[in-house]
N, C-alpha and C positions, 0 to 999 in steps of 0.2 A: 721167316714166316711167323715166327711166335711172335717177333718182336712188331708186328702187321696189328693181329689179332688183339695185342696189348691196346695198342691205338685206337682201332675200329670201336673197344669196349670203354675207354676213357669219351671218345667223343660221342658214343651214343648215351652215357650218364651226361655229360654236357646239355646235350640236345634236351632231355626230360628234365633234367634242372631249370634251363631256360623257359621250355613250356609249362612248368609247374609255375615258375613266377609272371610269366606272360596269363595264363591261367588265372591268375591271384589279381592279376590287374582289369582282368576282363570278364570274371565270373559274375562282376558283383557285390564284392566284399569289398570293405574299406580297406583304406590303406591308416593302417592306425597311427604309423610310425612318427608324424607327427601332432598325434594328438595332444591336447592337454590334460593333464589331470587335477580335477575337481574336489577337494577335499574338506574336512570342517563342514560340512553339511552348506557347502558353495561358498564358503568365507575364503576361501582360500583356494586360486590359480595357478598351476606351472605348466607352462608351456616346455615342449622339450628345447635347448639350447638355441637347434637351428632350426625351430619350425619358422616358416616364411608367415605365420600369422601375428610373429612379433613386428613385421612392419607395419600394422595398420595403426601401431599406438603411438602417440606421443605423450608427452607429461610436463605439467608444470610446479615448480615448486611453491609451496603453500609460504607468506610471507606477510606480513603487518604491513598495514601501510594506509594510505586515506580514498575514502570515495562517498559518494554523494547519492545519497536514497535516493532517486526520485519515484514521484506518484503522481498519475493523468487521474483526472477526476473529472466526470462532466458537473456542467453548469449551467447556471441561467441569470440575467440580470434581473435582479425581484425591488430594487429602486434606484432609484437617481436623484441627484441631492442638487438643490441648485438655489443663486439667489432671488428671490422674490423682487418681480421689477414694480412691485409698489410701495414695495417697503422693507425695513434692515431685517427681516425675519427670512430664514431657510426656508423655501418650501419645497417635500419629499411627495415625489411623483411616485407609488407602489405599483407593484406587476399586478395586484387582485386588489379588487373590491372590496374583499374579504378585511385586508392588511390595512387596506386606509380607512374604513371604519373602526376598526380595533386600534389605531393611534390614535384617531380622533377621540374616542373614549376613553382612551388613556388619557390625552394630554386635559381631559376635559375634569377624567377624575383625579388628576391630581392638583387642579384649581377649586375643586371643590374641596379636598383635603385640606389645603393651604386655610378657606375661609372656615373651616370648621374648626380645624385648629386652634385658630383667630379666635374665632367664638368662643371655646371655651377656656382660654385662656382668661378673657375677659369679663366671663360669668365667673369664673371659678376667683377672680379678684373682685368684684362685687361683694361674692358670697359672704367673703372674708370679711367684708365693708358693710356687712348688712343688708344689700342692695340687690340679694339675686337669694331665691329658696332652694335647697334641697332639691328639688324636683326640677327645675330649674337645670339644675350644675345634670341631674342624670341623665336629662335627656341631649344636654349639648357633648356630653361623653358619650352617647349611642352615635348620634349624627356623626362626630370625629371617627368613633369606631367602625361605623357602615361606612364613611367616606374610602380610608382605609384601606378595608373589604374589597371593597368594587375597583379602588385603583390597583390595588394589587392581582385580582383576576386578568383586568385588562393588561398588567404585565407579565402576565404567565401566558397569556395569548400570546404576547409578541415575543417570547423570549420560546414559544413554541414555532414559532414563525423565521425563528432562529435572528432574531433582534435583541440589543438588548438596550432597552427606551434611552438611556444614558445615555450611550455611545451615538442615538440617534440627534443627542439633543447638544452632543459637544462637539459634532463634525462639522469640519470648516471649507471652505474651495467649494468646489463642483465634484461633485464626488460619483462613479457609479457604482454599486455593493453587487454582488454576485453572492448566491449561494450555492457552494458544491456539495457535492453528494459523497461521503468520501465513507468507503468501508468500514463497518466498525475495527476488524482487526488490523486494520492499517494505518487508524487516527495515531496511532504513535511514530509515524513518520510525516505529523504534518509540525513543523515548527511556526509556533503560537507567533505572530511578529515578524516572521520570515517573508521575505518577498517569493513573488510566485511570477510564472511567467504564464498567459491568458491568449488564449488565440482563439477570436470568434467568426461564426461560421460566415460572419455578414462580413467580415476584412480577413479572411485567409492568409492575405501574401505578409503577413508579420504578424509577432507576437506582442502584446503590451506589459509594461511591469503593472503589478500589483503587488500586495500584501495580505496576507492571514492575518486577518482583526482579531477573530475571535472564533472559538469551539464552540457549537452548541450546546445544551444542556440536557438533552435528550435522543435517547437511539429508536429511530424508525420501528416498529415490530416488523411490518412486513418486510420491508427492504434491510433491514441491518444497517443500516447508512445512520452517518453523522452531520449535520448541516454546519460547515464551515463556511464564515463569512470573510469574503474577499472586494477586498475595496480596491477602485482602477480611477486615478485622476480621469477628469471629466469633463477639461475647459471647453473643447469643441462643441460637449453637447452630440458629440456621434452617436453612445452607447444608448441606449434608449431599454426601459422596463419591458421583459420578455425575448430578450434576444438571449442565443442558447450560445456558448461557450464549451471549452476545454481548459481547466487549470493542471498546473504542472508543479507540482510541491518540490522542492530540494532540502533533504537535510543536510549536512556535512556531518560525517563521521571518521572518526581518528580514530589510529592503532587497531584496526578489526584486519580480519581476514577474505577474503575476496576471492571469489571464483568465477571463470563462465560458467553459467547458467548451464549449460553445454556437459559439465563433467558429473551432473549430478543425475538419477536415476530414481525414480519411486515405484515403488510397489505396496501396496495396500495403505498406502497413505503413509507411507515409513517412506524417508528419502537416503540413499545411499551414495555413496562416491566409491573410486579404485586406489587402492592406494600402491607405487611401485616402489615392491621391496628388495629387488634384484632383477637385473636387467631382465629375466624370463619368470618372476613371480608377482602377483596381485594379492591384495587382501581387500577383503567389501569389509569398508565401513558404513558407519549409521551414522548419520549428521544431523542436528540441528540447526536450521537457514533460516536467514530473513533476507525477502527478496530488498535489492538493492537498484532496480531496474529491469528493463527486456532483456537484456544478455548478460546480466552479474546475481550473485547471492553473497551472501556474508556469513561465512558460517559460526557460528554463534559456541557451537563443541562439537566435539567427537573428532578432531585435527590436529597437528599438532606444528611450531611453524619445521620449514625444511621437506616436511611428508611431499612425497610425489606423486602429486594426483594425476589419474589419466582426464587428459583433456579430449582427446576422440579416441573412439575405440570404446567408449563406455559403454553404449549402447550392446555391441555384440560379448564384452564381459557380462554383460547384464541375463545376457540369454545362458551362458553358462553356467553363470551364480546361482540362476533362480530356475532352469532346463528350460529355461523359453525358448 
């Protein structure tokens, strides 16, 4: 009979055991047991051993190696170059009216430069000869000096126009020029001389080669942009002045380091990654990037190579780090 009463008193502790943690599952309350702990003021993740929330990450190892910047930039065809069928001279078709009287003025003030030159080359050998006065020699030094003046304006126009009258005057073929509009802090991922790849909105189904001529020599105030000149052979005559465009810049960079796009995090304009230091710990670091395309960055410091970044999962580290 005792040894009844023993029983009945073990399996009724039993019972209120069970319902205390049936209780604990149903009142409301968390179940903590796998949670993580948040340390370093969010610098620092541990997950417990077996918590099931170590499956949501994977990680890549951080490692040198090569990839290729690229940059889409719109554009538009602002000339076309082609040979004049009445004679051995280029003639350059502009997208504005604006453009082809500011070369006409140019190429006009530099013919007059030429004869003024002339001129007082000529006075100024008289003088010498007795055969030209003083007054004479200063006034063909004003003319020379206003020639000058004015051809030089008219090349600040064009070289605002993002031209520059040289390059206009030694281009050979059928040529068409685009100018892209390319960010100010991303002109360092355009290579000067580099081929670029061009896809206009009037021939979709392929891209054309081109090249990066040249940089402009002036930043937009409004828009922050750079006017990059891009030159597209032109025998067909298809491209025609005012057709709009997308260029596609490539630089090749060796020895950097490379990430998706994907493992990095920002908050208040600071960009972070995870870094895994044991199969169940993270550490937030602070990184330095330059974007390298739509799905890579390259991070520039704050990594080191070998470090195991988290590639997914970053996002909900991210809410832990920072209590988001």
């Amino acid at each position: 009979m005792r040894a009844m009463v023993v029983l009945a008193v073990a399996l009724a502790a039993a019972t209120v055991a069970c319902g205390k943690k049936r209780g604990a599952a149903n009142d409301g309350t968390l179940d903590t047991s796998h949670r993580p702990a948040v340390t370093e003021q969010g610098g620092r993740i541990i997950f417990p051993p077996d918590s099931p929330g170590l499956k949501q990450f994977t990680t890549a190892s951080v490692k040198q190696g090569e990839t290729i910047v690229t940059l889409s930039a719109p554009a538009r065809v602002v000339a076309s170059i082609a040979a004049s069928v009445s004679g051995p001279e280029r003639v350059v078709l502009f997208e504005s009216s604006d453009a082809t009287s500011t070369w006409s003025q140019y190429r006009q003030g530099r013919v007059t430069v030429d004869r003024t030159t002339k001129a007082l080359e000529r006075v100024r050998d008289m003088y010498k000869n007795l055969g030209a006065t003083a007054r004479e020699v200063t006034e063909a030094e004003t003319d020379a000096a206003t020639a000058r003046a004015n051809a030089a304006e008219h090349e600040g126009r064009m070289r605002a126009l993002g031209f520059n009258p040289s390059d206009l005057d030694a281009v050979t073929g059928s040529t068409a020029w685009l100018m892209a509009d390319v960010p100010e802090a991303e002109l360092h991922n355009v290579p000067r001389g580099g081929h670029v790849a061009v896809r206009f909105a009037s021939f979709p189904e392929r891209d054309m080669a081109g090249r990066a001529e040249a940089v402009g020599d002036i930043v937009d105030p409004a828009t922050r942009t750079v006017k990059v000149r891009v030159a597209v052979p032109n025998a067909e005559r298809r491209i025609l002045p005012g057709m709009f465009a997308r260029v596609t810049f490539g630089d090749p960079r060796h020895a950097v380091r490379v990430l998706p796009a994907g493992a990095v995090v920002t908050v208040e304009e600071r960009s972070y990654v995870f870094v895994r230091t044991s199969p169940n710990e993270f550490v937030r670091r602070e990184v330095s990037l330059q974007r390298a395309g739509a799905d890579s960055v390259i991070v520039l410091s704050g990594l080191a190579d070998n470090d195991q970044i988290v590639t997914t999962g970053a996002l909900l580290l991210k809410g832990l780090s920072f209590g988001y």
